[in-house]
N, C-alpha and C positions, 0 to 999 in steps of 0.2 A: 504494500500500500504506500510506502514509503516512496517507492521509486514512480510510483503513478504521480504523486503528489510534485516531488522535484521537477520530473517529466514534465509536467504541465507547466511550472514556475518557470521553467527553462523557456520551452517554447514561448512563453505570454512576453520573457521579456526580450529575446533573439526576436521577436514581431515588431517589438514598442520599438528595438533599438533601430532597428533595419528602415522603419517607419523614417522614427527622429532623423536620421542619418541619410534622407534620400536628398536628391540634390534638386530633385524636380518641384519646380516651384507651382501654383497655381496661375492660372493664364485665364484670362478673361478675353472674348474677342466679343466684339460687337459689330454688328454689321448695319451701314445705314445705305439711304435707298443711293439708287445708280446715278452719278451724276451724265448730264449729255455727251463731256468729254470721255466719260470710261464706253457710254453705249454706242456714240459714231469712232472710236477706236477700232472696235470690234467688226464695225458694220459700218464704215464710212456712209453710206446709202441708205440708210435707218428714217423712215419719217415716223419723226418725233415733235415733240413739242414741250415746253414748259409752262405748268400751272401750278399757284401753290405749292412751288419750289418741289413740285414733283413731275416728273419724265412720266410722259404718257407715249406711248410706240401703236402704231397702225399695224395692221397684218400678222397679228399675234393668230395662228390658228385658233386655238379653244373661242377666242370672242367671236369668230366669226357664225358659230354652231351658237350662240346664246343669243336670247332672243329679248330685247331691251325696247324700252319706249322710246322718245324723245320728251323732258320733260322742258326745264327751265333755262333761260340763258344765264350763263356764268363767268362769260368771259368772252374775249377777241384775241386772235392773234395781232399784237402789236410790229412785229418785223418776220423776215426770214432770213436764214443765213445757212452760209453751209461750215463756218468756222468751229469746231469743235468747241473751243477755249471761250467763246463769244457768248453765252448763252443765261438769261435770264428768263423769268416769268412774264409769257409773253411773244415767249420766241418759237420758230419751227423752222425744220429742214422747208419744207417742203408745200405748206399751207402760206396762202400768200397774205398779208397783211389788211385784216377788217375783214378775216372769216372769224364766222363766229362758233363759240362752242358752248355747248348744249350737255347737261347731266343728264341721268338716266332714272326714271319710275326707281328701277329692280335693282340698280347695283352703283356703289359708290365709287367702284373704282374702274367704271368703262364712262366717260365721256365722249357725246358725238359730234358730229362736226357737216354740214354742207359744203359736200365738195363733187364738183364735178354735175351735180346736180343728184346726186345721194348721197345717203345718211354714211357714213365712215367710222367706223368703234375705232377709238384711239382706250387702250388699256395702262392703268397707272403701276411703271415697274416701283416693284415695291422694294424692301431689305430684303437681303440674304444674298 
């Protein structure tokens, strides 16, 4: 019973000490949303836009399949540019300046847009 007893004391504390003793710190990451510069990096060709300091991108498959109203207007596009580095709320690749954008009944994070003479799902890329 003795040697059960040690046995255990040993291992609990060769755990604690191994524990104490690691060199691996705790790391935190956090992730925030895409700026325009990381998403035309990737995709020079990207029609995008900025609202509410949030990137909204066109041609997302899945929103194409989701079926949204047009509700209120919330906004204009103020300029367009193709500048990656250039980009504030307001701005787009590719919508030309005093189109207007439109939220949706169903979902917070697809905004639409008149273009070309239909409705257009711009989706809000989010964190992660």
């Amino acid at each position: 019973m003795k040697k059960v007893v040690l046995l255990c004391a040993f291992s609990i504390i060769s755990v604690w000490m191994l524990a104490a003793c690691s060199n691996e710190s705790d790391m935190q990451s956090t992730s925030e949303k895409p700026t325009a510069s990381e998403v035309l990096g990737e995709d020079s060709t990207a029609d995008i836009f900025q609202f509410n300091d949030t990137i909204y991108k066109s041609d997302v498959e899945w929103t194409e399949k989701t079926e949204v109203t047009q509700n209120k207007k919330v906004g204009e596009i103020k300029r367009m540019t193709s500048d990656k580095d250039d980009f504030d709320n307001g701005t787009a690749t590719k919508l030309s300046k005093g189109t207007v954008i439109y939220s949706t009944k169903e979902r917070n994070d697809i905004l639409l847009v008149s273009f070309k003479g239909k409705l257009k799902k711009y989706v809000a890329l989010g964190e992660g």
